[in-house]
C-alpha positions as CSV (number, residue, x, y, z in Angstrom):
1,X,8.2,28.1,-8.3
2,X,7.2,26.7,-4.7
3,X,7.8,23.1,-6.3
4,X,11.4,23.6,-7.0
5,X,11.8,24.8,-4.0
6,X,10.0,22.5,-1.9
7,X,12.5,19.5,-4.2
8,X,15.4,21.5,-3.4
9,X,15.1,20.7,0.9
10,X,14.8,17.1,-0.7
11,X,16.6,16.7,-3.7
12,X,19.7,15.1,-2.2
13,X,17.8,12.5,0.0
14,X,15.6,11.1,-2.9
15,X,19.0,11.1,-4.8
16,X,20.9,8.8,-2.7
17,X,17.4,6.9,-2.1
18,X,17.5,6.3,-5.6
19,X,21.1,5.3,-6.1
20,X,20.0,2.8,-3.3
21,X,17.1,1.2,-4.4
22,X,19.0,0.9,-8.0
23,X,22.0,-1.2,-6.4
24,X,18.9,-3.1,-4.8
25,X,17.0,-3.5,-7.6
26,X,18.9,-3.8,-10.4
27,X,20.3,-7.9,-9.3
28,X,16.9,-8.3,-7.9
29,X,15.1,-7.8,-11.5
30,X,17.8,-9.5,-13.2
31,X,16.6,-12.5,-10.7
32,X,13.3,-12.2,-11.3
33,X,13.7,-12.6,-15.0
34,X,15.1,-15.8,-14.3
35,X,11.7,-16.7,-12.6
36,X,9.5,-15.7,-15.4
37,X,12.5,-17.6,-17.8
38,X,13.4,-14.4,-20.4
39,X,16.5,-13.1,-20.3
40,X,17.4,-10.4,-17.1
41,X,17.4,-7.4,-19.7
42,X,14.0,-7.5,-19.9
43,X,13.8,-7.5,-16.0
44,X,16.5,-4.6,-16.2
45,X,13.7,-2.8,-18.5
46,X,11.2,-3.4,-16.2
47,X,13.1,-1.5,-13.1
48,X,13.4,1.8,-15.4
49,X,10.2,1.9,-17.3
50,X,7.2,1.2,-15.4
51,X,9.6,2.6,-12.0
52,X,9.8,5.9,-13.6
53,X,6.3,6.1,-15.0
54,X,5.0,4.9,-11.9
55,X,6.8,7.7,-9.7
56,X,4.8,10.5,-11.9
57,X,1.4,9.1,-12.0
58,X,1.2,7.0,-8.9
59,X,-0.6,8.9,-5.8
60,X,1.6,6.8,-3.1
61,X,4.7,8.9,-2.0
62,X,7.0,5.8,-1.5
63,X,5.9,2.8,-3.0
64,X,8.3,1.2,-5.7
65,X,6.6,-0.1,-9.2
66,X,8.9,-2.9,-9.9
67,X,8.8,-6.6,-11.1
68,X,7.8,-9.0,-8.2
69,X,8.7,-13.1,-7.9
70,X,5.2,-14.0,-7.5
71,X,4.1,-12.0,-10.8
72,X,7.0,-13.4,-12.2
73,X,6.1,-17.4,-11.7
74,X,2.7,-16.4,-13.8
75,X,4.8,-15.2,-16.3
76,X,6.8,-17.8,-16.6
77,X,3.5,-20.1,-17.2
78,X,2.0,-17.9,-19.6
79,X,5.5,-17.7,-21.8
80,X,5.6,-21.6,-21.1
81,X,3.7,-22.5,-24.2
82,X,5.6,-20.0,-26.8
83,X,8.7,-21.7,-26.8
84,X,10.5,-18.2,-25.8
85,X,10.8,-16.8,-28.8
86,X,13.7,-14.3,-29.5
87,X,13.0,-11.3,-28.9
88,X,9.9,-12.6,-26.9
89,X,7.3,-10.9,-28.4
90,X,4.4,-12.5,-26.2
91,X,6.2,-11.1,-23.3
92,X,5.7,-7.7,-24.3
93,X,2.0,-8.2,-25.4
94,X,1.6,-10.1,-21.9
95,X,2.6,-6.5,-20.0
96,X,0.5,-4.2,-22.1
97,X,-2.8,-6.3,-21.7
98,X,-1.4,-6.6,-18.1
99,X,-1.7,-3.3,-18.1
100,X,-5.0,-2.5,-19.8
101,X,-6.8,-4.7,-17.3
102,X,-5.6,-2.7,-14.7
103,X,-6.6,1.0,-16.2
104,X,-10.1,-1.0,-16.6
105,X,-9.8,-1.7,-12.5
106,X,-9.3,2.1,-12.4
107,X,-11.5,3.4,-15.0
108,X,-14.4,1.5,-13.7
109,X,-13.5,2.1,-10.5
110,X,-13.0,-1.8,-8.8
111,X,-10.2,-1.0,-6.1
112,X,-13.3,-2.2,-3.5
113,X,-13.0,-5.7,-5.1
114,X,-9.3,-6.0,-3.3
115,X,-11.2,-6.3,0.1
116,X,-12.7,-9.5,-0.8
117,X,-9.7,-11.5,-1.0
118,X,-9.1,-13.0,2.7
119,X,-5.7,-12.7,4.2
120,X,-5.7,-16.4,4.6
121,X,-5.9,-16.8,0.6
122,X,-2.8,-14.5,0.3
123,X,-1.0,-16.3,2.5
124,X,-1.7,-19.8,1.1
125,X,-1.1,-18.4,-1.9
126,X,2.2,-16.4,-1.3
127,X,3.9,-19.5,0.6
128,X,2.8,-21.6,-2.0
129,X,4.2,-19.3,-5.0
130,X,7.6,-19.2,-2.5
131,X,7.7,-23.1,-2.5
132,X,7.8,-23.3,-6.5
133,X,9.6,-19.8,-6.7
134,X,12.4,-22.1,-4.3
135,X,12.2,-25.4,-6.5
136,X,12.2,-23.7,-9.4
137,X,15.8,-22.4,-9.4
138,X,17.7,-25.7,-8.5
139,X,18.9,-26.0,-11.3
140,X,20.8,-23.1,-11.6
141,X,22.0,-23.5,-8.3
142,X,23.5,-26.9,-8.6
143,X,23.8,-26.5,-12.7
144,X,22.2,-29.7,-12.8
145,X,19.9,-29.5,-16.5
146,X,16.6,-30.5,-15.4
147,X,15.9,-33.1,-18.3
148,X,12.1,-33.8,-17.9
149,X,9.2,-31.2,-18.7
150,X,5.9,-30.7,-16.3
151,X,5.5,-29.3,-13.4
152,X,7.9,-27.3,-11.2
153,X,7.2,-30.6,-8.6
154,X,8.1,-33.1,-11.6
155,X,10.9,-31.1,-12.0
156,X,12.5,-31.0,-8.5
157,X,11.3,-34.5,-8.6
158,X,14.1,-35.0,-11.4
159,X,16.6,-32.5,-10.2
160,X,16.6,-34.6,-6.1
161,X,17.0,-37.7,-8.7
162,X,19.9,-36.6,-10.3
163,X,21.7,-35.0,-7.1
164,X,25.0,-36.9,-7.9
165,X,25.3,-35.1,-11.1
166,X,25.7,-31.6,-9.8
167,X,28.2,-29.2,-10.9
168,X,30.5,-28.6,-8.1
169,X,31.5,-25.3,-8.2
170,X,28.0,-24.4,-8.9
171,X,27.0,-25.4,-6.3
172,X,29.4,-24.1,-3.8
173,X,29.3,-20.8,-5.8
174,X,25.0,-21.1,-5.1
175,X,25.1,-21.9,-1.8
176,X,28.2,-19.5,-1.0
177,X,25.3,-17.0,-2.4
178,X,23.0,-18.0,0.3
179,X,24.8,-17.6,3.2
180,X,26.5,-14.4,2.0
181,X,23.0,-12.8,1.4
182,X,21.0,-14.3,4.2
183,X,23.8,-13.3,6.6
184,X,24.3,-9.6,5.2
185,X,20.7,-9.5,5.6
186,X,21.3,-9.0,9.0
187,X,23.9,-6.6,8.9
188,X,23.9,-2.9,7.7
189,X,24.9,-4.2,4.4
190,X,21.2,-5.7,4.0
191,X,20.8,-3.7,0.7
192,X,23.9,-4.4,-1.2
193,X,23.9,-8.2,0.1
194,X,23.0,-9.7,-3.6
195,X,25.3,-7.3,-4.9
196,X,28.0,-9.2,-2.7
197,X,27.4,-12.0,-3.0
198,X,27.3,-11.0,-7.0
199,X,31.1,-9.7,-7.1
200,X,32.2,-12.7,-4.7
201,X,31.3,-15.3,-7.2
202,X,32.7,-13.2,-9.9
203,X,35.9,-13.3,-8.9
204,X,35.7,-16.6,-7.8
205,X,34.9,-17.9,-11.0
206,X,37.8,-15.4,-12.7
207,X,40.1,-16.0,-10.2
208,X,40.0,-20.6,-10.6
209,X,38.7,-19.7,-14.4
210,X,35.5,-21.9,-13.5
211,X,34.9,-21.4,-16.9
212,X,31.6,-24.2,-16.6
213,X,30.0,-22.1,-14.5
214,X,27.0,-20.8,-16.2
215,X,27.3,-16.2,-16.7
216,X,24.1,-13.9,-17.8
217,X,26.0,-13.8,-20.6
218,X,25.4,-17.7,-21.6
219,X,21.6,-16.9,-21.2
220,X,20.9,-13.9,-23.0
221,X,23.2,-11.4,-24.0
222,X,22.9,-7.5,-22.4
223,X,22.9,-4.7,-25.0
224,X,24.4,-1.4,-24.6
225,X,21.3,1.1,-24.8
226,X,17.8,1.5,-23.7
227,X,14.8,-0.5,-24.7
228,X,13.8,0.5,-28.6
229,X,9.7,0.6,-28.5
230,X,8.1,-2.7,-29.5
231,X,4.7,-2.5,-30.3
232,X,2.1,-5.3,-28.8
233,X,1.7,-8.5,-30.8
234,X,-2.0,-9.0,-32.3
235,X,-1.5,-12.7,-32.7
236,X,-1.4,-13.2,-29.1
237,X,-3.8,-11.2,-27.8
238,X,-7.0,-13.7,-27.1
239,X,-5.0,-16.2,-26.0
240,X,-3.3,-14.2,-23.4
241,X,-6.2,-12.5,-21.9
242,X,-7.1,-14.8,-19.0
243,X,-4.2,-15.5,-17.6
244,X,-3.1,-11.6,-18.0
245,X,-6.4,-11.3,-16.0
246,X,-4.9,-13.3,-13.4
247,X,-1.6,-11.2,-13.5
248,X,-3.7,-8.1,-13.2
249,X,-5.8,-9.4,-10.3
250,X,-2.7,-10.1,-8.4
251,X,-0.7,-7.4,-9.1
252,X,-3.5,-5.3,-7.9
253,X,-3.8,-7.3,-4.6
254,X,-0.1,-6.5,-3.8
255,X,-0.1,-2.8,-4.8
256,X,-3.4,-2.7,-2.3
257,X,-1.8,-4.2,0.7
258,X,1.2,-2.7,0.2
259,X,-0.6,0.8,0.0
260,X,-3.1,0.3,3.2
261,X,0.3,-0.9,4.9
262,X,1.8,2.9,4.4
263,X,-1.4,5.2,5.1
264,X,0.0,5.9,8.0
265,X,3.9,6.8,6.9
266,X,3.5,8.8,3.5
267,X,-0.1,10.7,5.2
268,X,-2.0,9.7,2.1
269,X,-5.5,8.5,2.2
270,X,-5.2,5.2,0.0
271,X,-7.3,5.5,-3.7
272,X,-7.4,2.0,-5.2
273,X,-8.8,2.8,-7.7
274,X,-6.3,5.5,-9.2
275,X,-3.4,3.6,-7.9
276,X,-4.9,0.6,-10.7
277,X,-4.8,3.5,-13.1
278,X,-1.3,4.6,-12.6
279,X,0.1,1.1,-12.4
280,X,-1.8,0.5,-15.9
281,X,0.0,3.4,-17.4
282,X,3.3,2.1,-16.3
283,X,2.8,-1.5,-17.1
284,X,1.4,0.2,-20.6
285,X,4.5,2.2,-21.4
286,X,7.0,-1.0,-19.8
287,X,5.6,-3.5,-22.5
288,X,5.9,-1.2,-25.4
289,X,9.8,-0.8,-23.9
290,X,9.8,-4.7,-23.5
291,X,9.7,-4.7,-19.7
292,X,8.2,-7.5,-17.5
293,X,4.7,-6.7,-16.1
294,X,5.6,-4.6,-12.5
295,X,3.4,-3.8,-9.7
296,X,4.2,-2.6,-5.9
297,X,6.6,-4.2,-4.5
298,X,6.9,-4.9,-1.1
299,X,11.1,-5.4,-0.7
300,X,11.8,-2.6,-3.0
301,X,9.2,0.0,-1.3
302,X,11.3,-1.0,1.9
303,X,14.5,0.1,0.4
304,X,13.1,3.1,-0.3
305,X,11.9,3.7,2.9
306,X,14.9,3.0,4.6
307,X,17.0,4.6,2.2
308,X,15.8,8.3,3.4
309,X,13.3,8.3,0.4
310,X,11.6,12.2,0.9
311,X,9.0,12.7,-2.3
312,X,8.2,10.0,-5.7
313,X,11.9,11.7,-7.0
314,X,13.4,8.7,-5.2
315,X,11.6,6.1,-7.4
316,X,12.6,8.1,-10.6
317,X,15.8,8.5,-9.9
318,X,16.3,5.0,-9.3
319,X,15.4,4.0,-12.6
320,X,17.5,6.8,-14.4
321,X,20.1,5.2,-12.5
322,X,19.5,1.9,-13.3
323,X,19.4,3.6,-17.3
324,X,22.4,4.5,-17.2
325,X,23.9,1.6,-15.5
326,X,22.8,-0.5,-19.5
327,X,24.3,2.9,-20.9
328,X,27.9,2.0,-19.5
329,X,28.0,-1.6,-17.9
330,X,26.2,-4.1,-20.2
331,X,29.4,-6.5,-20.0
332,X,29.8,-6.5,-16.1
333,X,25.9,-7.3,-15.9
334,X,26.9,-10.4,-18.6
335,X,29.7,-11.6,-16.4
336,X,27.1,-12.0,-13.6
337,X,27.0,-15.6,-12.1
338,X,23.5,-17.5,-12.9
339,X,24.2,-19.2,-9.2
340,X,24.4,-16.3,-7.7
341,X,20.7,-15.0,-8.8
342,X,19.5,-18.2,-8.0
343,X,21.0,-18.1,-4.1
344,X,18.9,-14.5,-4.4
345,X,16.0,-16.1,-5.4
346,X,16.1,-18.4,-2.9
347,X,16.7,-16.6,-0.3
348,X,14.3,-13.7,-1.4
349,X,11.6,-16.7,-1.9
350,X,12.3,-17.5,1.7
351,X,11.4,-14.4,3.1
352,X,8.0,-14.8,1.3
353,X,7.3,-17.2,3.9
354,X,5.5,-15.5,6.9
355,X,5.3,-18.0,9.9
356,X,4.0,-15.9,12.5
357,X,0.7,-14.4,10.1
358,X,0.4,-18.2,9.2
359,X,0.5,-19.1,12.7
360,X,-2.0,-16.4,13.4
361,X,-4.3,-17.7,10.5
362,X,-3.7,-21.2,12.1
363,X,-5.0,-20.6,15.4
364,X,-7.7,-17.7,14.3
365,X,-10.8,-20.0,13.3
366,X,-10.8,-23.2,11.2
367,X,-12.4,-21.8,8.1
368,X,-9.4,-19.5,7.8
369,X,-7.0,-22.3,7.9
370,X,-8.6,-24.1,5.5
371,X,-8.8,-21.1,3.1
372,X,-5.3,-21.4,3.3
373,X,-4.0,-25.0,3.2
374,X,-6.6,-25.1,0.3
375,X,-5.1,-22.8,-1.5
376,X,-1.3,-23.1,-0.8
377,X,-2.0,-27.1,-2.2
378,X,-3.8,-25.5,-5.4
379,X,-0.5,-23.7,-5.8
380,X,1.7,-26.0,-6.3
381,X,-0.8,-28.6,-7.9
382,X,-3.1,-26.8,-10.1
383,X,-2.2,-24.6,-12.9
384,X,-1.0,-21.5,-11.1
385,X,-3.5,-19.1,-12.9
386,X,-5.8,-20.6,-11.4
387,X,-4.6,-21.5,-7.9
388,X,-5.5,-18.0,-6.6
389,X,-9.1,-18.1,-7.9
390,X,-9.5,-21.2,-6.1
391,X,-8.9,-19.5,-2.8
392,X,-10.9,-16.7,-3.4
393,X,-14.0,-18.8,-4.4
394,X,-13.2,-21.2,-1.5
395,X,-13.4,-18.4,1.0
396,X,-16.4,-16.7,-0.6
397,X,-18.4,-19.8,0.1
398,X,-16.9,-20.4,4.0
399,X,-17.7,-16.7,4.4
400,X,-21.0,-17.1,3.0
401,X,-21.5,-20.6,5.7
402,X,-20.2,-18.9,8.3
403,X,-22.5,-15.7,8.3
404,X,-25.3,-17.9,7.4
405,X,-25.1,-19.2,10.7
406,X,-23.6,-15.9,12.8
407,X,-28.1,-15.3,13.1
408,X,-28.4,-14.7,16.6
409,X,-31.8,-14.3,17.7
410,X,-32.5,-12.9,21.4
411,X,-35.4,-12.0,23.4
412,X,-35.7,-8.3,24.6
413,X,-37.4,-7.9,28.2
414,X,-38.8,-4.3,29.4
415,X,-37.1,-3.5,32.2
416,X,-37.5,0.2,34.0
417,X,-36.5,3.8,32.8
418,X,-36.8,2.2,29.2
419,X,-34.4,-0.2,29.1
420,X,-34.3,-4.0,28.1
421,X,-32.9,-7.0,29.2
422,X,-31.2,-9.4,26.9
423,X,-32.9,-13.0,27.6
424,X,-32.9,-16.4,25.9
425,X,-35.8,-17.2,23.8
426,X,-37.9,-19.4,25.7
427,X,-38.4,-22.8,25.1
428,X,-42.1,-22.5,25.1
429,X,-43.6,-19.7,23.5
430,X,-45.6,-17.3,26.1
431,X,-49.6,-17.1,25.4
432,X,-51.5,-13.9,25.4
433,X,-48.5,-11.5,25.8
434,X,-46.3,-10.4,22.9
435,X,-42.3,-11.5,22.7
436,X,-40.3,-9.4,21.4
437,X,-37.2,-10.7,19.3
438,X,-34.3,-8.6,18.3
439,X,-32.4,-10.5,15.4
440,X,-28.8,-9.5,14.4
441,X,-26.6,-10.6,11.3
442,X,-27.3,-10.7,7.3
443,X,-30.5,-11.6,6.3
444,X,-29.2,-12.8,2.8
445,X,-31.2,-15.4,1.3
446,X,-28.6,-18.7,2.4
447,X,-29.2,-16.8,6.5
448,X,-33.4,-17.1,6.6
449,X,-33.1,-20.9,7.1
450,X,-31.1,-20.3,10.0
451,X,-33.5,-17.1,11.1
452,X,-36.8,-19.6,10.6
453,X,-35.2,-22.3,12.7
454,X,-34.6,-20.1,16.1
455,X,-37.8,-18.3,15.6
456,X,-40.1,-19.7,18.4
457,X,-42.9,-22.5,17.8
458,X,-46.5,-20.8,18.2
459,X,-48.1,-24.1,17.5
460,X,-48.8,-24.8,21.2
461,X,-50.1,-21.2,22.3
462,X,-53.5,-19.2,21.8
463,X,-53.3,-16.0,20.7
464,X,-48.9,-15.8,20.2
465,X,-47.8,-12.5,19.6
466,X,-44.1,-12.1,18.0
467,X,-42.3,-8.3,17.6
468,X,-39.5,-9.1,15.5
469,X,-36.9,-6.4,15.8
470,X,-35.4,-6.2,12.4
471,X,-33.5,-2.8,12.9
472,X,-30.3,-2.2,11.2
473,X,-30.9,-5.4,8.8
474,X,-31.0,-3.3,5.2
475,X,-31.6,-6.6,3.6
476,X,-34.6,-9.3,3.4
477,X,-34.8,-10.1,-0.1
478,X,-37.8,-12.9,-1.6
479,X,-36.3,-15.4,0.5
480,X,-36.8,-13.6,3.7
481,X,-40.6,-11.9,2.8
482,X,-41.2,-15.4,1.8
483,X,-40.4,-16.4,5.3
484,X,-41.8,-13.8,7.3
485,X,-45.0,-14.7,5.4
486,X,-45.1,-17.9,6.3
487,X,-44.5,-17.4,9.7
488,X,-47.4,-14.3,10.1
489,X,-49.6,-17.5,8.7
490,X,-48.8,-19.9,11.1
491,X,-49.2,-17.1,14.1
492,X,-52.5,-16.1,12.0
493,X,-53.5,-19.2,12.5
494,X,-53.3,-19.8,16.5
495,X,-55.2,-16.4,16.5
496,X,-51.8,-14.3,16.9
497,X,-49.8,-11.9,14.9
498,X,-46.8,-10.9,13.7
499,X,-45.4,-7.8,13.9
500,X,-41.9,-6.0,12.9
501,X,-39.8,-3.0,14.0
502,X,-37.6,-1.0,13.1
503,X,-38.0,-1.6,9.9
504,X,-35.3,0.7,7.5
505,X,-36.2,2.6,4.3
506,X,-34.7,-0.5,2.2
507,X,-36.5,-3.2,3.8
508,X,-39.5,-0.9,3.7
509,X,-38.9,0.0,-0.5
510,X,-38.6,-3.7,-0.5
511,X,-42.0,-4.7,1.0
512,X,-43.8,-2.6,-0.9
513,X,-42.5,-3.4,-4.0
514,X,-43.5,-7.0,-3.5
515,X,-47.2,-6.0,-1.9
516,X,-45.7,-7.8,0.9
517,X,-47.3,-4.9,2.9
518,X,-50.9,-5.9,2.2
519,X,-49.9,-9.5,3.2
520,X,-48.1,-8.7,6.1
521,X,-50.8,-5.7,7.4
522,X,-49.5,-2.0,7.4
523,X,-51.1,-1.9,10.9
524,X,-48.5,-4.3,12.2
525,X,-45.3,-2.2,10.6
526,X,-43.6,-0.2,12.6
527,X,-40.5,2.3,10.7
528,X,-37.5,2.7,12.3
529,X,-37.0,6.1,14.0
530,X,-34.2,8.6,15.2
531,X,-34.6,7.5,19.0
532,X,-33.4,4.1,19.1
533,X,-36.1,1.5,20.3
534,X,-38.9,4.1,20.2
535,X,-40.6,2.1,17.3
536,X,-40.3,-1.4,19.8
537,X,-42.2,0.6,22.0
538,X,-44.8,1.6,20.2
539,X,-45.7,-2.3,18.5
540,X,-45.6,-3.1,22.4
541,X,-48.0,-0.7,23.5
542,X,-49.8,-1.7,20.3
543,X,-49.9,-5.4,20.8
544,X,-51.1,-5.3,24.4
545,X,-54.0,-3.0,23.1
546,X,-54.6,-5.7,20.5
547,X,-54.5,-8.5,23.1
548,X,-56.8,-6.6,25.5
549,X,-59.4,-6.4,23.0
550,X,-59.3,-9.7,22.3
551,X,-60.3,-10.4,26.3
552,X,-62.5,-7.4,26.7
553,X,-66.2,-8.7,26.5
554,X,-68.2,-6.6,23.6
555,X,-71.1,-5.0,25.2
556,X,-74.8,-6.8,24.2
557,X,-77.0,-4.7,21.9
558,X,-80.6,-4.0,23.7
């Protein structure tokens, strides 16, 4: 009873929210079916189905489950090699394993694995998927027939070729679409511009009876009714499963940055994890209605937003409205100019393209910038399923450089009241008085080179006594017992010592598993403790004792 009332206070605002987003979204997925190369129905399908489904299952107050460009270019490669069937059957398979993958992200709980990709891999990618997204719809903007296959560069390659044999009115009609919408985007119309520019061309082309210019209509034709289930195709299981993988992984990326962006307007605490869950549900149910695969999306989550959205009502009610727009207006949606989607695509694909993060990438550090040049060029020249993986690796591995080298290695002095002094290690290494070394960054395996370089040179000194501070370092590993082995030795061997502190419960599970304690001595281990620096302490008090004996004369037996 206190729901019904709470929706009443609310009811009217999600209404016209949704009646907003659904003149938004409706041309938009229509466009993005153009993209992926099926006909806009199932784009139409895809902005009721997984919308709706995602508005009861999905934890996030405001964010929109709808078809995306960039998920729509990996669509289009995957159908690529099908021949688009009639009615596309792979399609529909392709969203329910899209789907499954991402209930496995949720079941198995892998929203974490989000965090790994770098900003600077997103926006390589994005700008490169923008670039193909922008190339890919020349032909329908000029109704030039692109006559060569390959790649979307081959292609534009062709269409710049063959500029002379544009369609005239086309064209106008295309680029008329571009201005309209990129100049209503900066008016309070911003969210029926497409729609605009949509009934502009359509009356052009009644109006002159442009009867050459291409209509949805000469593409697919729009049915009357809502999808009839489909179940998934078996045939085409195996040999969609990796690039669905892909799709998965990217729809997953968006949804998370989309969903960290809003923490702070819809006051919920972000769950990955049961966002993948609920997005796999939706993109379940839309390929079983033949929808495109959907995820979060950024442009129509902003509609909402601005629309006065109050409570996840706002995202149903925009796909029931969107429903009932194929109930009663199939033929208007047939008479819809191909040119005109295209200027939207354009235009949206334009947007994609965010100069000042890339500027801020750019100027950050140089491994950034080349996560993202290296990526943007394996968009547009590798296969595209695989582009993204590229970047990912690539900044795995300048991550992994970089922190390998981040070792800093500084000598702590005593100074009074307990304090230390942050010093240089010195360039020769002091005799008969212990150094102690505080070392900071991760001590992962590819990092103990680095450590073993700055560590000081004992080979010159009698009696060289090292405290290596290892507090806060929950990781050593082989490689780094290895290392502090050999170094012990060589101190060992000038008649010194090594000795560590602050040494954590993991290292310490760690050393003992590996009898590295024997090795090392349990006399020269000192165990981190709730006073910071009280265990540095105690190995310095400990190794001047050790040094004084070493002076102090033993008295002669009588």
């Amino acid at each position: 009873m206190q729901w019904f009332k709470r929706q009443q206070k609310t009811i009217f605002s999600d209404l016209l929210a949704g009646l907003t987003g659904a003149i938004a979204g409706a041309p938009q997925a229509m466009g993005f079916a153009l993209i992926a190369g099926v006909s806009p129905l199932y784009g139409l399908y895809a902005a009721i189905v997984p919308a709706i489904i995602g508005a009861l299952f999905s934890r996030s107050i405001f964010m929109t489950i709808a078809p995306t460009n960039v998920l729509m270019l990996l669509v289009g490669v995957a159908l690529a090699s099908y021949g688009y069937p009639d009615p596309p059957l792979p399609l529909f398979t392709l969203t329910v394993i899209v789907g499954v993958w991402q209930v496995v992200f949720g079941v198995f709980r892998l929203g974490k694995l989000t965090e790994f990709v770098s900003n600077a891999v997103i926006l390589g990618f994005v700008t490169g998927v923008a670039v193909l997204i922008m190339l890919g719809q020349l032909d329908h903007l000029t109704g030039y027939h692109i006559q060569v296959e390959g790649s979307t560069l081959v292609k534009a390659w062709d269409w710049l070729l063959h500029l002379p044999q544009s369609h005239p009115e086309t064209t106008f009609l295309g680029v008329l679409s571009i201005i309209l919408i990129y100049g209503l985007h900066h008016t309070r119309l911003k969210y029926v511009a497409t729609l605009v520019a949509i009934a502009v061309t359509g009356v052009m082309v009644s109006a002159f009876n442009w009867t050459d210019v291409a209509l949805v209509r000469d593409m697919a034709a729009i049915p009357s009714g809502l999808p009839a289930p489909v179940l998934p195709d078996m045939r085409y299981i195996l040999d969609l499963l990796p690039i669905t993988f892909s799709i998965a992984i990217l729809a997953s990326i968006q949804s998370a940055a989309i969903i960290n962006n809003m923490r702070d307007v819809d006051g919920t605490t972000p769950h990955m994890s049961r966002e993948f869950l609920a997005q796999g549900i939706a993109n379940i149910c839309g390929g079983i209605f033949q929808a495109l695969p959907a995820s979060g999306s950024l442009s129509r989550t902003a509609v909402n937003l601005s629309a006065g959205a109050k409570t996840r009502l706002a995202n149903l009610f925009s796909g029931v409205f969107i429903a009932f727009l194929l109930l009663g207006g199939a033929s208007v949606l047939e008479s819809i100019t191909l040119p005109a989607l295209a200027g939207h695509l354009i235009v949206a694909a334009a947007t994609m393209i965010d100069y000042k993060a890339i500027g801020m990438v750019w100027r950050v550090r140089p491994s950034a910038r080349v996560s993202m040049v290296i990526t943007f060029l394996a968009t547009l020249l590798l296969p595209l399923e695989y582009s993204i993986f590229v970047g990912i690796i690539l900044s795995l591995v300048l991550y992994l450089y970089s922190s390998a080298q981040n070792i800093t290695v500084v000598r702590l002095l005593p100074t009074d009241n307990h304090h230390y002094r942050v010093a240089p290690i010195p360039e020769k290494m002091p005799c008969n008085e212990p150094i102690v070394l505080s070392v900071s960054g991760n001590l992962y395996f590819a990092a103990v080179p680095r450590l073993e370089q700055l560590l000081p040179d004992p080979t010159h000194c009698d009696h060289p006594v090292v405290i290596l501070r290892l507090r806060d370092n929950p990781y050593l590993g082989s490689t780094g017992i290895k290392m502090l082995e050999r170094y012990a030795r060589r101190l060992r061997e000038k008649g010194g010592k090594l000795i560590l502190s602050g040494i954590g419960s993991a290292v310490r599970q760690q050393l003992e598993s590996t009898n590295a304690l024997e090795r090392l001595g349990q006399e020269n281990i000192f165990y981190e403790e709730e006073v910071i620096f009280s265990a540095t302490e105690k190995a310095i008090a400990y190794a001047q004792t050790w040094l004084r004996s070493l002076t102090t004369p033993t008295p002669s037996s009588t």
